[in-house]
N, CA, C and O atoms as a GROMACS GRO file, in nm:
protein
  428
    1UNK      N    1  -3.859  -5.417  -1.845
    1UNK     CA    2  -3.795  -5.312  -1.768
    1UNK      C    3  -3.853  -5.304  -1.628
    1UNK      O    4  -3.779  -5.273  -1.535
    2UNK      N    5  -3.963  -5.325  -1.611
    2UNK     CA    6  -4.072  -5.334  -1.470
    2UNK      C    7  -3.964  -5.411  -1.412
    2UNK      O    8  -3.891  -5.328  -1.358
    3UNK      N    9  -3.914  -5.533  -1.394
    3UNK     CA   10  -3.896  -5.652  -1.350
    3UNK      C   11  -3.730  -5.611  -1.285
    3UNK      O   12  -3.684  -5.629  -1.172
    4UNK      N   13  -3.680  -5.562  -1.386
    4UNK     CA   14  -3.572  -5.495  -1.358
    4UNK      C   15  -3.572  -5.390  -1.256
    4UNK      O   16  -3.512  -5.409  -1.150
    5UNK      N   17  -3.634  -5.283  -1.280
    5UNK     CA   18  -3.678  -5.178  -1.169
    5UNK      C   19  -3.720  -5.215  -1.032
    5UNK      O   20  -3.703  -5.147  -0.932
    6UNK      N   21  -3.786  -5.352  -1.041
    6UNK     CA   22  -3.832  -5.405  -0.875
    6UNK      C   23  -3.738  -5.470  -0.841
    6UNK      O   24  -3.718  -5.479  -0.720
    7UNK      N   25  -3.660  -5.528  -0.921
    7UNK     CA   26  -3.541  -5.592  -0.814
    7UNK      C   27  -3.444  -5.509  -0.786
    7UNK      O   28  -3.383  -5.528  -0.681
    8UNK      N   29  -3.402  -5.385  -0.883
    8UNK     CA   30  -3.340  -5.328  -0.786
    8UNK      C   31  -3.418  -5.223  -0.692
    8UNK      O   32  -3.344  -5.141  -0.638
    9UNK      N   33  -3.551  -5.215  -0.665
    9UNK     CA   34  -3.616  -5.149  -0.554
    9UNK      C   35  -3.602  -5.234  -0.411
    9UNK      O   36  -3.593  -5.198  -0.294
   10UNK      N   37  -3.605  -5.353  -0.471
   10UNK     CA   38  -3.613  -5.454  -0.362
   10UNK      C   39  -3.485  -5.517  -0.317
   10UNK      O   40  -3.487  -5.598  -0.224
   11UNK      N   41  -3.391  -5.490  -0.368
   11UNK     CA   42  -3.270  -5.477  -0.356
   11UNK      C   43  -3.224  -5.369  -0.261
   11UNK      O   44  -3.186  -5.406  -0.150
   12UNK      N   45  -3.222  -5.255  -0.287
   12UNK     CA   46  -3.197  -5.140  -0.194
   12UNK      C   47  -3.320  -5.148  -0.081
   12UNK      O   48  -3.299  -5.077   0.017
   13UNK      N   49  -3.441  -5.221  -0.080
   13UNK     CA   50  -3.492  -5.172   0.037
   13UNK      C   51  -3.456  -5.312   0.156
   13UNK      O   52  -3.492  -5.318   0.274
   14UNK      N   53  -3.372  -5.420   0.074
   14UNK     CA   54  -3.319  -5.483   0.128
   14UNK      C   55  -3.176  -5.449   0.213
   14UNK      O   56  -3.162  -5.483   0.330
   15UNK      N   57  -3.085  -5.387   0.145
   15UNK     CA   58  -3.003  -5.311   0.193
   15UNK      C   59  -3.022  -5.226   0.319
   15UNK      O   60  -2.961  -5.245   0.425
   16UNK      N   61  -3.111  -5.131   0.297
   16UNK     CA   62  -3.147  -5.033   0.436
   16UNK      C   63  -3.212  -5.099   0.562
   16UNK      O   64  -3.229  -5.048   0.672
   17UNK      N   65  -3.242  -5.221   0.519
   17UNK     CA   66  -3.339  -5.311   0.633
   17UNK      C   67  -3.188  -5.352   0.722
   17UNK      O   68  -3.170  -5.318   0.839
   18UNK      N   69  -3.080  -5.437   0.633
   18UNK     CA   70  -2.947  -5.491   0.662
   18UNK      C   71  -2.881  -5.370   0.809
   18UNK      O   72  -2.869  -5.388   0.930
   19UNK      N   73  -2.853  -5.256   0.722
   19UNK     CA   74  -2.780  -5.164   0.789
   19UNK      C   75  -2.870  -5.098   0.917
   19UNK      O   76  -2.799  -5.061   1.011
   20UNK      N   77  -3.003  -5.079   0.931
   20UNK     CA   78  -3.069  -5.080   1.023
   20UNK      C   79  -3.026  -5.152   1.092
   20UNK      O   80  -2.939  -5.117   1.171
   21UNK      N   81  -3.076  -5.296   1.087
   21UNK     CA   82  -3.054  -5.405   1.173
   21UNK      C   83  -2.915  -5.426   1.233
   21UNK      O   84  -2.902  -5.486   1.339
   22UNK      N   85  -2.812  -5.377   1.165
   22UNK     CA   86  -2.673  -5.349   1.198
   22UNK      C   87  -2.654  -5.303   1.284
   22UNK      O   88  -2.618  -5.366   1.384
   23UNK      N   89  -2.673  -5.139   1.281
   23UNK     CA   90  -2.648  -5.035   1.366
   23UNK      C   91  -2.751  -5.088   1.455
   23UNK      O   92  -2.715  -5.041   1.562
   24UNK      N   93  -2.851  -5.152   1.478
   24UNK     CA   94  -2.929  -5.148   1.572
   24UNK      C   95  -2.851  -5.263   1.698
   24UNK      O   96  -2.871  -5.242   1.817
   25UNK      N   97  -2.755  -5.394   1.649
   25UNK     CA   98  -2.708  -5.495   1.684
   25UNK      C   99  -2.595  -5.404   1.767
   25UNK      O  100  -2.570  -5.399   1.887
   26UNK      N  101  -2.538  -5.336   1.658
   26UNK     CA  102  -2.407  -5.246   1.738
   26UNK      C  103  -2.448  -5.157   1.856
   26UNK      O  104  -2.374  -5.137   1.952
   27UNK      N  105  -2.550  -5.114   1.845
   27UNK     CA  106  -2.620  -5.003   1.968
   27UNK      C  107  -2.648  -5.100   2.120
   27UNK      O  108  -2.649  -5.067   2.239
   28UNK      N  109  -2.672  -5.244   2.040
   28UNK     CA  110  -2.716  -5.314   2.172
   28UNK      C  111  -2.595  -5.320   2.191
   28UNK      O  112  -2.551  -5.231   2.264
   29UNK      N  113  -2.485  -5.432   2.132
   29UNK     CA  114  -2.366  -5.451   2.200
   29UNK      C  115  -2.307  -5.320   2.273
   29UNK      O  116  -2.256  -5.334   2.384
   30UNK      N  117  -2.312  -5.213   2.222
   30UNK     CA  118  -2.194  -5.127   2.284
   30UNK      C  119  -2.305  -5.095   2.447
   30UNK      O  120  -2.246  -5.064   2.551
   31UNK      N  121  -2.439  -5.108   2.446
   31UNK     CA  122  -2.526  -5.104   2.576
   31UNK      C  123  -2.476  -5.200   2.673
   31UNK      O  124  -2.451  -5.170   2.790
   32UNK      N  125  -2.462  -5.325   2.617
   32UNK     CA  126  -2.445  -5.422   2.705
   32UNK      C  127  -2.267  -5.436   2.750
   32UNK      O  128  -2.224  -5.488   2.853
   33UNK      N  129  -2.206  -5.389   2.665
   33UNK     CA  130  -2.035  -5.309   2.722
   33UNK      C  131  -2.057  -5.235   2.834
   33UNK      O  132  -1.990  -5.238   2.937
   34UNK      N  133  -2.150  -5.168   2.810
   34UNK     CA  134  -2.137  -5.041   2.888
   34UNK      C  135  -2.215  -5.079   3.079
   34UNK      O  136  -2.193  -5.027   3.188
   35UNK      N  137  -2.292  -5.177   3.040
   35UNK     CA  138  -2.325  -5.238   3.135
   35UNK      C  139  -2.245  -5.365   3.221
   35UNK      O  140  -2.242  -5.369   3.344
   36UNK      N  141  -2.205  -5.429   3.164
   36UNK     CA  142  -2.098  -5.454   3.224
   36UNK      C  143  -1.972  -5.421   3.254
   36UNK      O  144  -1.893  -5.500   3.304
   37UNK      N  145  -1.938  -5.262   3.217
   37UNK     CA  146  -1.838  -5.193   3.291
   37UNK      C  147  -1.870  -5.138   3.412
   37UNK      O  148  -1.788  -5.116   3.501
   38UNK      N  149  -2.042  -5.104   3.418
   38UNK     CA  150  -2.082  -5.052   3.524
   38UNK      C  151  -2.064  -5.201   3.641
   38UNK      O  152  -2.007  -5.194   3.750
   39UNK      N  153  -2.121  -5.316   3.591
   39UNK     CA  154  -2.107  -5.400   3.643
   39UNK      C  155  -1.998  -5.459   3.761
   39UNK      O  156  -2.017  -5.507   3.872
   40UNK      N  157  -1.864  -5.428   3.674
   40UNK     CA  158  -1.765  -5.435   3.694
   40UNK      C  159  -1.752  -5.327   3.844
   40UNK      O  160  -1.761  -5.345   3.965
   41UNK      N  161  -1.736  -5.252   3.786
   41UNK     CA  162  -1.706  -5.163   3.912
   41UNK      C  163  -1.812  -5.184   4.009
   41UNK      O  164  -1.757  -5.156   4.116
   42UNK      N  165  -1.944  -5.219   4.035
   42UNK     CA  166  -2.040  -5.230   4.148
   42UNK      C  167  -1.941  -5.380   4.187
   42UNK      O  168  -1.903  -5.382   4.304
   43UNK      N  169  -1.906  -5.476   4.120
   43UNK     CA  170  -1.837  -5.583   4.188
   43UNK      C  171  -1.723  -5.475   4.288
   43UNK      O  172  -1.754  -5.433   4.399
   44UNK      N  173  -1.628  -5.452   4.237
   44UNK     CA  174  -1.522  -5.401   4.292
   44UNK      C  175  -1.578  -5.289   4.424
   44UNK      O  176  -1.502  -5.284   4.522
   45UNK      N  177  -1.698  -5.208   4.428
   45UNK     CA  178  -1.699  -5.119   4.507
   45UNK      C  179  -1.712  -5.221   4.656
   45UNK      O  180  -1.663  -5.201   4.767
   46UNK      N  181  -1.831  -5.377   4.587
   46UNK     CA  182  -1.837  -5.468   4.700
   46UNK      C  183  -1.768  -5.473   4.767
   46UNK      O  184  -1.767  -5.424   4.880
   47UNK      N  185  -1.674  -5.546   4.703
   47UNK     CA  186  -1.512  -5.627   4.762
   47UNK      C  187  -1.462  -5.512   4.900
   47UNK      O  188  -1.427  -5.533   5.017
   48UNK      N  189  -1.484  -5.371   4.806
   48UNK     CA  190  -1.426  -5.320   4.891
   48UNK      C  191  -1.490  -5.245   5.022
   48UNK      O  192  -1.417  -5.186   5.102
   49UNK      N  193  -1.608  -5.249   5.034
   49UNK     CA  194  -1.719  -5.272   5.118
   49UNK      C  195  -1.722  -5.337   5.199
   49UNK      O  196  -1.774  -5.325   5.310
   50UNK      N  197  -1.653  -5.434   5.144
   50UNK     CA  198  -1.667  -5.616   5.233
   50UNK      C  199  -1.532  -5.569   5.326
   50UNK      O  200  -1.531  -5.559   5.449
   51UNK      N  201  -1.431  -5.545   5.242
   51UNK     CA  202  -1.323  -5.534   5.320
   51UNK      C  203  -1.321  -5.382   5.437
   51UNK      O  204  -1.240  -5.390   5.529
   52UNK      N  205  -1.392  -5.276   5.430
   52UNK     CA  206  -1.403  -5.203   5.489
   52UNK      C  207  -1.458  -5.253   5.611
   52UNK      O  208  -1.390  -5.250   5.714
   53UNK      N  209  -1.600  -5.309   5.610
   53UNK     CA  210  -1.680  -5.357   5.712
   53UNK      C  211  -1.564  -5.416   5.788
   53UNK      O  212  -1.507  -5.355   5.880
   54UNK      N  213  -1.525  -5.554   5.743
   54UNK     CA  214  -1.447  -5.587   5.823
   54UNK      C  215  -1.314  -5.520   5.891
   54UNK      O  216  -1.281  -5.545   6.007
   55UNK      N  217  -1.252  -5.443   5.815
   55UNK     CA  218  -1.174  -5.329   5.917
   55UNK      C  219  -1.204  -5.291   5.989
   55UNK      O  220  -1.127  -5.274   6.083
   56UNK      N  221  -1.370  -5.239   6.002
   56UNK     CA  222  -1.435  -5.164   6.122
   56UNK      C  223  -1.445  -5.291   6.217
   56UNK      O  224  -1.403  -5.248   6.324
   57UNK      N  225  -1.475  -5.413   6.234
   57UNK     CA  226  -1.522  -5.507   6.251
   57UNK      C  227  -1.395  -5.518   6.385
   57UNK      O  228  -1.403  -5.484   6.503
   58UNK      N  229  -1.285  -5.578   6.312
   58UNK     CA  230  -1.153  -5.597   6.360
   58UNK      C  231  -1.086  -5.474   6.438
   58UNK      O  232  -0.996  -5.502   6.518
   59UNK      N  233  -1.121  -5.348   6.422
   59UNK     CA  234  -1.065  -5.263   6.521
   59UNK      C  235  -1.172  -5.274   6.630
   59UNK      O  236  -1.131  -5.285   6.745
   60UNK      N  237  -1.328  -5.272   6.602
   60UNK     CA  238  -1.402  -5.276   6.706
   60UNK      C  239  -1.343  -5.364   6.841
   60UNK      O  240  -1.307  -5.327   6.952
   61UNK      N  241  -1.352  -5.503   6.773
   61UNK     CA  242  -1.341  -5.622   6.861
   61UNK      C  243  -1.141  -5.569   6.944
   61UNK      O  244  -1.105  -5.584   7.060
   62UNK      N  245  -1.086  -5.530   6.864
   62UNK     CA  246  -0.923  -5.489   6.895
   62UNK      C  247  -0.955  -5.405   7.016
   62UNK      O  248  -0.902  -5.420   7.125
   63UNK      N  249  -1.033  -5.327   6.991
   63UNK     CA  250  -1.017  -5.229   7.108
   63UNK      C  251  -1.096  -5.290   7.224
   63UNK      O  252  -1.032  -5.297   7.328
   64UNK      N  253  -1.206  -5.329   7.228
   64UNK     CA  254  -1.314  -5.456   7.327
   64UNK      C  255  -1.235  -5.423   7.412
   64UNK      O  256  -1.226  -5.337   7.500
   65UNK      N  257  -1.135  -5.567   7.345
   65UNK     CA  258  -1.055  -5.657   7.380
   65UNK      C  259  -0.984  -5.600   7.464
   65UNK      O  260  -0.970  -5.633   7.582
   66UNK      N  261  -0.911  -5.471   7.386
   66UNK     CA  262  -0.821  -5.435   7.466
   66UNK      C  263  -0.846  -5.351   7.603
   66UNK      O  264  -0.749  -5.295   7.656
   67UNK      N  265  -0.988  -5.341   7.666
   67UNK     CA  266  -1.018  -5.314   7.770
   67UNK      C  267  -1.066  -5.190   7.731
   67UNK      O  268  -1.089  -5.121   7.830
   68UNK      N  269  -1.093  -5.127   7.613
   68UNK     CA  270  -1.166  -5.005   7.605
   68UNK      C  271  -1.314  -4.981   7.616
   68UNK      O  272  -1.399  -5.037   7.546
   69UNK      N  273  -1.341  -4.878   7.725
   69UNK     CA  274  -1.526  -4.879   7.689
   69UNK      C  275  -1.543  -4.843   7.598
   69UNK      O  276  -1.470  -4.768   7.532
   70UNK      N  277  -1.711  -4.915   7.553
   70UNK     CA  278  -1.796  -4.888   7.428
   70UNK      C  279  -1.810  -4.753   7.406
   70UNK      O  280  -1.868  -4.729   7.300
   71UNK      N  281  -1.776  -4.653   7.474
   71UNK     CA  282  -1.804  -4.499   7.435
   71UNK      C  283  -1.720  -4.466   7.317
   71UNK      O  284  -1.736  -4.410   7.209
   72UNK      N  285  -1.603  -4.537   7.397
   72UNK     CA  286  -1.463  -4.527   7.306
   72UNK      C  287  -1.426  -4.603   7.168
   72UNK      O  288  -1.346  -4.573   7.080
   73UNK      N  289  -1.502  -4.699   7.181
   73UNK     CA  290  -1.526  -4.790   7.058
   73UNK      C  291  -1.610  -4.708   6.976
   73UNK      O  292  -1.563  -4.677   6.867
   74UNK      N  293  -1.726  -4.665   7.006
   74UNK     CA  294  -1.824  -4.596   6.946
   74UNK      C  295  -1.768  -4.481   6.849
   74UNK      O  296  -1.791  -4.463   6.730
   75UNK      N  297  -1.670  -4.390   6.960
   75UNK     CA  298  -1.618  -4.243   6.884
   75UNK      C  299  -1.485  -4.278   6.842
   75UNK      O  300  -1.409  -4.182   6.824
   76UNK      N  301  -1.436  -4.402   6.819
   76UNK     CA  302  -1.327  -4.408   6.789
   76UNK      C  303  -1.255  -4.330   6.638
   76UNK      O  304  -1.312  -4.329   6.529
   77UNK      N  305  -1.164  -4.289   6.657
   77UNK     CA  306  -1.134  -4.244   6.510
   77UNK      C  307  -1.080  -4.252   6.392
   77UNK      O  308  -1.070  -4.187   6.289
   78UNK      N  309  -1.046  -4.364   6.444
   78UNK     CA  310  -1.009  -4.500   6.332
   78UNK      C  311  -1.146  -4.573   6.216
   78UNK      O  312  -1.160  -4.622   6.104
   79UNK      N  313  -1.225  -4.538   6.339
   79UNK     CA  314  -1.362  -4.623   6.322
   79UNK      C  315  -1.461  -4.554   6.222
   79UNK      O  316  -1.523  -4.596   6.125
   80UNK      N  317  -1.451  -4.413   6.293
   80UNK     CA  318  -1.479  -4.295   6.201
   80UNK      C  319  -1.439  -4.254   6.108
   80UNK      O  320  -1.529  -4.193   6.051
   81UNK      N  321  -1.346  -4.251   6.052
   81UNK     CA  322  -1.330  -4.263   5.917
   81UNK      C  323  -1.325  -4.387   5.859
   81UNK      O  324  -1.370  -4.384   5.744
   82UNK      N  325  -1.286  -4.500   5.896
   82UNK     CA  326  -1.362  -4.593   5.752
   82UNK      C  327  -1.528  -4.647   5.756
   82UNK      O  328  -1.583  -4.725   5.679
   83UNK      N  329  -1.592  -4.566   5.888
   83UNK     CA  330  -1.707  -4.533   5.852
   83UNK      C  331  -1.785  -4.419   5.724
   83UNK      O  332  -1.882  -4.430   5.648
   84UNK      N  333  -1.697  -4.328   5.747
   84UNK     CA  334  -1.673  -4.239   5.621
   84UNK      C  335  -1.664  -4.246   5.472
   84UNK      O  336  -1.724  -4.183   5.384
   85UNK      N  337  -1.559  -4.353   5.467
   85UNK     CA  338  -1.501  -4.466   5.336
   85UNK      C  339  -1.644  -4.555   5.352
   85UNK      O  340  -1.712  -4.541   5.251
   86UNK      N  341  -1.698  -4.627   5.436
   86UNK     CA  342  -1.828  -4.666   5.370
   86UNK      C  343  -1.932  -4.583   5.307
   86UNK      O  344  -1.997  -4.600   5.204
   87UNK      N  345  -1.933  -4.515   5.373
   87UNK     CA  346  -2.046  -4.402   5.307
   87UNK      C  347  -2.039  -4.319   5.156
   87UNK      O  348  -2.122  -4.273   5.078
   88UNK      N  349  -1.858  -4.330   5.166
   88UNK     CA  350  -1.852  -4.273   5.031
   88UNK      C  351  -1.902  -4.356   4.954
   88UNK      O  352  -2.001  -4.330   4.884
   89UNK      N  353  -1.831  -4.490   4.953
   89UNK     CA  354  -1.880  -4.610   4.844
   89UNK      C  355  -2.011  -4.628   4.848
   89UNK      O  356  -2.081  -4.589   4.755
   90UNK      N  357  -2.052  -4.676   4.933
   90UNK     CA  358  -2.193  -4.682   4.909
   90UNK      C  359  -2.293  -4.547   4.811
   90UNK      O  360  -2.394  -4.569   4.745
   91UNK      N  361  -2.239  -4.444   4.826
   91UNK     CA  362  -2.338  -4.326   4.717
   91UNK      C  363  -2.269  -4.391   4.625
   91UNK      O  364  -2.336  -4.488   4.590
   92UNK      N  365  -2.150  -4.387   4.558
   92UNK     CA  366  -2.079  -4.431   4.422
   92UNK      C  367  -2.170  -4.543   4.387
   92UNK      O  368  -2.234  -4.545   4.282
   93UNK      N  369  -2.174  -4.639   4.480
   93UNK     CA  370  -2.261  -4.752   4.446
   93UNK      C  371  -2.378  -4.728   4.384
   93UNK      O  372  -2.416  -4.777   4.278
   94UNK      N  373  -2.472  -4.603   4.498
   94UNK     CA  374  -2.596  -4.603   4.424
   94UNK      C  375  -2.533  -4.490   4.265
   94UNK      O  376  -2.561  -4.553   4.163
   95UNK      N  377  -2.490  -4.404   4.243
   95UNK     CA  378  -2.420  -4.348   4.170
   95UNK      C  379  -2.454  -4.430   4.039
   95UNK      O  380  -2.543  -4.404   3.958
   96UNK      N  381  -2.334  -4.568   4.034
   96UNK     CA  382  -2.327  -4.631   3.914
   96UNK      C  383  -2.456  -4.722   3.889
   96UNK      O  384  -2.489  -4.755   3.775
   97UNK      N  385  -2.534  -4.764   4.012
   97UNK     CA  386  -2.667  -4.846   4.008
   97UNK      C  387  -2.777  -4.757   3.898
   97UNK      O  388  -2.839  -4.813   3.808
   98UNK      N  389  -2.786  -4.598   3.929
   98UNK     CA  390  -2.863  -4.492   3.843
   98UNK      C  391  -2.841  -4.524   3.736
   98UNK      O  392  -2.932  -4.553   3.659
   99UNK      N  393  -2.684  -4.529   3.694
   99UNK     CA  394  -2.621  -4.522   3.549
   99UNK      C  395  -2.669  -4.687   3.478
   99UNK      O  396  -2.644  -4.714   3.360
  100UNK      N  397  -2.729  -4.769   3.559
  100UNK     CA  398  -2.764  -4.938   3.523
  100UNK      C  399  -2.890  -4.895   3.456
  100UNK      O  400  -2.897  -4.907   3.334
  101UNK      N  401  -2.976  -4.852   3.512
  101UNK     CA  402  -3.110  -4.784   3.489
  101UNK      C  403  -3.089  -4.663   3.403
  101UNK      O  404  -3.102  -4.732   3.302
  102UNK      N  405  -3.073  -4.566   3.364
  102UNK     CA  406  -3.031  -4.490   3.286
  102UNK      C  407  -2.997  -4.554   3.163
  102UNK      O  408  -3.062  -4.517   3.066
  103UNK      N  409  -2.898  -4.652   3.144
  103UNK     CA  410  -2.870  -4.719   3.031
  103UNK      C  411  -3.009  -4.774   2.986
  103UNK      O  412  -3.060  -4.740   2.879
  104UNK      N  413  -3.053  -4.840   3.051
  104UNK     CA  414  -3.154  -4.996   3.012
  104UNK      C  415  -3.259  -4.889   2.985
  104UNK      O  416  -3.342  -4.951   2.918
  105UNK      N  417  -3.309  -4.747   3.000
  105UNK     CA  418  -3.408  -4.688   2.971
  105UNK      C  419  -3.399  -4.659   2.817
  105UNK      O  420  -3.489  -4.661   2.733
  106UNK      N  421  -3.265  -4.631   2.804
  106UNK     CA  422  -3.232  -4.597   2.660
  106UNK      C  423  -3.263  -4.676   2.565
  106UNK      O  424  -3.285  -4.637   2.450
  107UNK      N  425  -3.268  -4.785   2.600
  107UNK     CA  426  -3.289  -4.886   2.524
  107UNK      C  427  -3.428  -4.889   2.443
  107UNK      O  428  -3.454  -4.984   2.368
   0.00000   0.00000   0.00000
């Protein structure tokens, strides 16, 4: 009867080791989802970073060009707000960068 009793002790403490290790596999995967959604969007805030700069970039040189002084380039208000639009993205950026760190602490 001993012999019997330890295998199924060792049986069930085999079991709870399984489902540990389970839920523990599932906790990582759904971490590492969650990190590359953050991921995802720090790509996308780039892109659109990239493309902002260069809007500012291209009206700067537009107006140069077009014989405007640098005062006017400077306060322009075109310029000023997608200076604005950078600034927003960029906090979002640091925003979701927190949430990178935040995750990986959990861990």
């Amino acid at each position: 009867m001993g012999l019997l009793q330890r295998l199924k002790h060792d049986l069930k403490a085999g079991m709870a080791t399984l489902r540990l290790g389970t839920a523990q596999v599932a906790n990582r995967a759904l971490e590492e989802t969650e990190l590359l959604r953050i991921r995802l969007e720090i790509r996308k805030l780039d892109q659109q970073l990239g493309e902002l700069h260069r809007d500012v970039g291209e009206r700067a040189v537009n107006l140069r060009e077009g014989g405007e002084p640098v005062e006017r380039v400077l306060y322009d208000g075109e310029i000023g707000r997608l200076v604005k639009e950078i600034q927003e993205l960029k906090e979002a950026r640091g925003k979701l960068e927190a949430e990178i760190v935040e995750v990986r602490s959990e861990v």
